[in-house]
N, C-alpha and C positions, 0 to 999 in steps of 0.2 A: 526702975525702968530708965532706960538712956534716953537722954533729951533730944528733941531734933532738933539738927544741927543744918541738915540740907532741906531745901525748899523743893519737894516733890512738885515737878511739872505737870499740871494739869491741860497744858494745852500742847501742842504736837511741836516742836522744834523743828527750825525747817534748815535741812540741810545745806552743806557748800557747794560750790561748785568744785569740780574734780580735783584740780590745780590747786585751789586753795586748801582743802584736803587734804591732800600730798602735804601739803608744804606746812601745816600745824603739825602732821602726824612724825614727819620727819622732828622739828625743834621736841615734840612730847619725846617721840623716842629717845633722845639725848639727853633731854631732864631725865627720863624715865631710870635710863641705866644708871645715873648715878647716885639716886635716889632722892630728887627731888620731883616736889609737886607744881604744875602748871596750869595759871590760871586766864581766862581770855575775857578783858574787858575792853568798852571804847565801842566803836561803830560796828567792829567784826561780830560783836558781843549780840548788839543791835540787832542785825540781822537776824542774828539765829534766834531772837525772840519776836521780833513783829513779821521777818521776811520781806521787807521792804530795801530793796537790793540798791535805791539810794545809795544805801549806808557800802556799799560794796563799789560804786559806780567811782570812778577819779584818786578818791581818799584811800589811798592803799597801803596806811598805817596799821600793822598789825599788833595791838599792843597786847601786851603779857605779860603775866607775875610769877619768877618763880621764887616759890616757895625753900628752903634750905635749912638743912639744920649746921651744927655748928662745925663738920667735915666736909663742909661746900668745898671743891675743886674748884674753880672757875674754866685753871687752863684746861682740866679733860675734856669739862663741857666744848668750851671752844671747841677745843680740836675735835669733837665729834661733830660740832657745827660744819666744821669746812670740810671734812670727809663727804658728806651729805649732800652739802647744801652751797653753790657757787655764791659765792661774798664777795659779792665787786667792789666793797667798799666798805669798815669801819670808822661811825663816825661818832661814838662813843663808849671809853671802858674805864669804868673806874669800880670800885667794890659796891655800888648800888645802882648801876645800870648797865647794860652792852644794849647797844643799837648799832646794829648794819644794815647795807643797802644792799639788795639780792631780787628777786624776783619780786619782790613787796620793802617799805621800810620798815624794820623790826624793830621794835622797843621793848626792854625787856627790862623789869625792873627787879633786880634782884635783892628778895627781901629775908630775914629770916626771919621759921617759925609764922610765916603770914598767917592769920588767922580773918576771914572775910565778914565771921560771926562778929567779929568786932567793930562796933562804930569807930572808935579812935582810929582805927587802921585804916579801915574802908573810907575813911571822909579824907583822904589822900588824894583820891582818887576822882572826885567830884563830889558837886552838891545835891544833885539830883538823885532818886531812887534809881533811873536807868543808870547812872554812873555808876553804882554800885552794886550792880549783881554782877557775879563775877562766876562762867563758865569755867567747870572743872572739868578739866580735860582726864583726867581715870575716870572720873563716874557718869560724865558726860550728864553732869546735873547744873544749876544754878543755885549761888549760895549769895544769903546776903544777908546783914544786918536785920530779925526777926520783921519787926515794924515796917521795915522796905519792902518788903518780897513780894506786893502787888505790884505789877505793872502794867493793869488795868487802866492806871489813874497817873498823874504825874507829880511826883511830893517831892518839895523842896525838905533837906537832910537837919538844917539847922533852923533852932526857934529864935534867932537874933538876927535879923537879914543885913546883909551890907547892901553894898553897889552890887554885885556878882553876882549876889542871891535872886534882885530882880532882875537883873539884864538877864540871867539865866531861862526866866522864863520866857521871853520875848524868843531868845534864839532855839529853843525847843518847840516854838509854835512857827515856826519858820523851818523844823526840821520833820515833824510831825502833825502838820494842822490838825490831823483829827482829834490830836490825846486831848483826854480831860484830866483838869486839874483838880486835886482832892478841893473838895467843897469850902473849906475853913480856910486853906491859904488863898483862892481865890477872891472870897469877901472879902479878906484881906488887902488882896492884890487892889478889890476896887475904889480901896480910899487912899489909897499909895499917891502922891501930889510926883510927877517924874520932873518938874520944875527944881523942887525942894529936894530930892534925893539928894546925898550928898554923896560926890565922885568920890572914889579908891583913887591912891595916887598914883597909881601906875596904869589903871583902867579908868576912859573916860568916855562920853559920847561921841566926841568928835573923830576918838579913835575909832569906836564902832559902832557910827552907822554907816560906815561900808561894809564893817562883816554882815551886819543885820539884812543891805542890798544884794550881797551874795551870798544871800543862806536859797536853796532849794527853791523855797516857800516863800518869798521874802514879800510876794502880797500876802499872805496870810499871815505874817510878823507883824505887815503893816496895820496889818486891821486888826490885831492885837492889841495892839498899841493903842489906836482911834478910840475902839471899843471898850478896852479896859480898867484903863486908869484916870482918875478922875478930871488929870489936865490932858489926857493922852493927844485925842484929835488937835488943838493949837500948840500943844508944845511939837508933836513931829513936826508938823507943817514950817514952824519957825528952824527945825533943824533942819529940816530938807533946804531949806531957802539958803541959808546960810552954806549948806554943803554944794548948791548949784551955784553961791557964788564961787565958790572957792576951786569947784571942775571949768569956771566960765561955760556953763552950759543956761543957755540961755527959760529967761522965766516969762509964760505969756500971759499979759497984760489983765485977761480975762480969766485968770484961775485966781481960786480961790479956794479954801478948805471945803467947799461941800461938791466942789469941783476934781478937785485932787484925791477926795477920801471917798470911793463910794463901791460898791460889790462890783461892778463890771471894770475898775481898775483893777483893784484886788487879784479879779479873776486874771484878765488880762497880761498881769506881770505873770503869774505864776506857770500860765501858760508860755508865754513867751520864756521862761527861766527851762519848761518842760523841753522846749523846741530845741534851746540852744542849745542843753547842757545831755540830751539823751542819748546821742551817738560818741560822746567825747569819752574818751578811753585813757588822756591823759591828762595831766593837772592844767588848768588855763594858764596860759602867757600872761606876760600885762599886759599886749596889747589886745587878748580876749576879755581879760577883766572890766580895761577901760569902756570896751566895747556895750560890755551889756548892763557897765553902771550907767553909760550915758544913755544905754535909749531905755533903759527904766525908768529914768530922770524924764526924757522926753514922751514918754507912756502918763505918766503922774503930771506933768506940768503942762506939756507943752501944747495938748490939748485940752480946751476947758469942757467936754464936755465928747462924748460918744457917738452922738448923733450925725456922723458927718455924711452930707448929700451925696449919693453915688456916681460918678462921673458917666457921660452918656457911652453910651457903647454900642454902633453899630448892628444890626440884627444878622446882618454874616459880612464878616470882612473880607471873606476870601475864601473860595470853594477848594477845599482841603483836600480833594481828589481820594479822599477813604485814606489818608497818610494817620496813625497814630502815635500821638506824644504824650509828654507829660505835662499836668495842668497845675498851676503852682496859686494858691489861693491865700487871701491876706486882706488887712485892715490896714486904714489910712489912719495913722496916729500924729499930729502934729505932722503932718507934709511926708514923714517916714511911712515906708510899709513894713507892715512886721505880720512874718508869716506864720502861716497855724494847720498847713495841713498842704500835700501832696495830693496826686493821683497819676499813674500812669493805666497807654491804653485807653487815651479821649481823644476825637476830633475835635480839629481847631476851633468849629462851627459848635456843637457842644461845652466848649469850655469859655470861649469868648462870646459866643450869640446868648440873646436874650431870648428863648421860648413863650411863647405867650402865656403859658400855664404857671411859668415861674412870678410868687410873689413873696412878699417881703425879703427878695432877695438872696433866700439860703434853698428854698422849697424844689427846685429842680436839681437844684445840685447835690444836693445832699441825699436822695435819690438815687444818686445816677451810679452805678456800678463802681466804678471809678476811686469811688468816696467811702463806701463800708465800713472803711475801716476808722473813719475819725465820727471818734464819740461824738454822740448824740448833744449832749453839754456843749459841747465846744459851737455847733449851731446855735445853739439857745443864747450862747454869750457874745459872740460875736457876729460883726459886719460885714458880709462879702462884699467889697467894695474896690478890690483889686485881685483881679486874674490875670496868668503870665502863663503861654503855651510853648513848649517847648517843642516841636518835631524831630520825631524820630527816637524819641525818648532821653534826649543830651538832658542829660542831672546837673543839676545844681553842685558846685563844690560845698565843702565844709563850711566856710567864712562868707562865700556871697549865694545867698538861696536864687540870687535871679539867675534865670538860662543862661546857660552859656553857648554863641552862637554853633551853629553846627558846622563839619568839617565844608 
């Protein structure tokens, strides 16, 4: 009897979207005629097993393996590339890779004889079980080293860990809060001293605890962190301090770790990473990066503490004559407002007046027609403590959520 070799999906694969479709089926057809095989691993990979479109959202790196026996063309493939497919730009070709720039960045690593059954091979390609399931575009299966092939769980690949092996887990709970991690390497994980680890020379913390800041998730990294590891809560806190002296972003007087580390920060970042990053279509600037490392900084420090007094507000400021606008609602973070949720179609006297029925703050409003659409969580966690009425319905740009005046 023939061994398996592919890992039958048990659960429903969730398809692409059109464009991106197009644009695999195109590079397969080209491997295809010339009889090579192609494989789709990395974020594209992601998707098509959890369906968390994250992984589709900014990072529009489409990486690929093909497969070759020892009559590889290279130039036919090309050239069926560019008959196809507009190539605005090569920016790598050598006999083990081509990556171009087109609709998506393409990376394409060209291997021979790949075999994904293989750990030697596959552990190439990352440390992680998701690193290594590799979409076969003929069988439109998932193949992966036998041991790996749960993706229920989250298994680190090798039994000797470096630096990469545990940084690895912090930046997979910052890109997945939900996964769990297989049982045996987590008991692990929680006698890990991250004081004592010792850095990779080329990977360190300093380098990355700004990616770990701009992961998706990067409250739920954080509280990975707190939670985890045996020094986890005072060693970040001592890297955070050190990384806000180094932004000159200011540290206030009254934080402190039980201040900085707690569920309603957590939440709070992650929500605010949801706001900023769910319309953006293309990769941040530096000057978006700097933007939401610092008020993440000033989310975790700059306030010690959630509770903050709600400013008085008038029972009607001004009779709105039936005009409707947009109600733009938010929390006072260290002196900053960081917003959490829209409504258009509310009068001025609705979004700024205080009803008498309305208590703790969120209970009228959330309510109110207007509002439906922002989950029920996001009340539970946060402070309505700042409302901004827009007339006539004038939106907020991309970069400043506050009104913009009307014509």
């Amino acid at each position: 009897m023939r061994p398996l070799r592919e890992k039958e999906q048990t659960i429903n694969l969730n398809n692409f979207p059109d464009n991106i479709n197009r644009f695999l089926e195109t590079i397969h057809y080209c491997a295809k005629k010339n009889g090579h095989k192609l494989f789709l691993y990395g974020d594209f990979a992601l998707y098509k097993i959890t369906g968390n479109s994250n992984f589709l959202k900014t990072q529009k790196n489409i990486k690929i393996i093909l497969s070759f026996n020892s009559n590889f063309n290279q130039q036919e493939f090309y050239q069926c590339l560019t008959e196809h497919i507009n190539i605005t730009k090569e920016t790598e070709s050598s006999s083990t890779k081509y990556s171009f720039i087109s609709s998506f960045n393409v990376e394409i690593d060209l291997i021979q004889n790949f075999d994904p059954i293989n750990l030697n091979q596959a552990k190439q390609f990352g440390r992680f079980n998701f690193d290594v399931n590799f979409y076969n575009l003929d069988t439109n299966v998932f193949i992966s080293p036998l041991f790996l092939s749960d993706t229920s769980v989250l298994k680190n690949v090798n039994s000797d860990w470096i630096f990469e092996d545990v940084l690895g887990f912090v930046l997979w709970a910052g890109n997945l809060p939900e996964i769990h991690i297989d049982n045996e390497q987590y008991k692990k994980l929680r006698l890990l001293s991250l004081g004592t680890l010792k850095e990779s020379l080329d990977v360190t913390w300093l380098e990355q605890i700004e990616n770990i800041l701009l992961l998706r998730y990067s409250g739920a990294a954080l509280r990975f962190i707190a939670n985890t590891f045996a020094d986890g809560k005072t060693w970040i806190f001592k890297v955070l301090v050190d990384y806000m002296i180094f932004m000159s972003v200011g540290v206030n007087d009254e934080s402190d770790i039980d201040t900085v580390f707690n569920e309603k920060k957590y939440a709070l970042i992650d929500l605010y990473n949801d706001f900023f990053l769910e319309d953006k279509t293309k990769e941040e600037t530096s000057e978006d990066i700097q933007h939401r490392l610092t008020m993440i900084l000033k989310i975790l420090f700059d306030s010690p503490n959630l509770d903050i007094p709600r400013p008085y507000i008038n029972k009607i400021r001004a009779m709105s004559g039936g005009i409707l606008g947009r109600c733009c609602l938010g929390t006072s973070v260290g002196g900053n407002i960081s917003f959490f949720g829209c409504g258009n179609d509310i009068e001025e006297e609705d979004c700024l007046g205080f009803p008498v029925n309305c208590t703790d703050n969120n209970l009228c409003l959330r309510e109110h027609d207007s509002f439906t659409h922002i989950p029920f969580i996001n009340w539970d966690l946060i402070s309505v403590d700042f409302r901004e009425w827009c007339p006539g319905q004038v939106c907020p740009d991309v970069n400043n959520i506050h009104c913009q005046p009307g014509p």
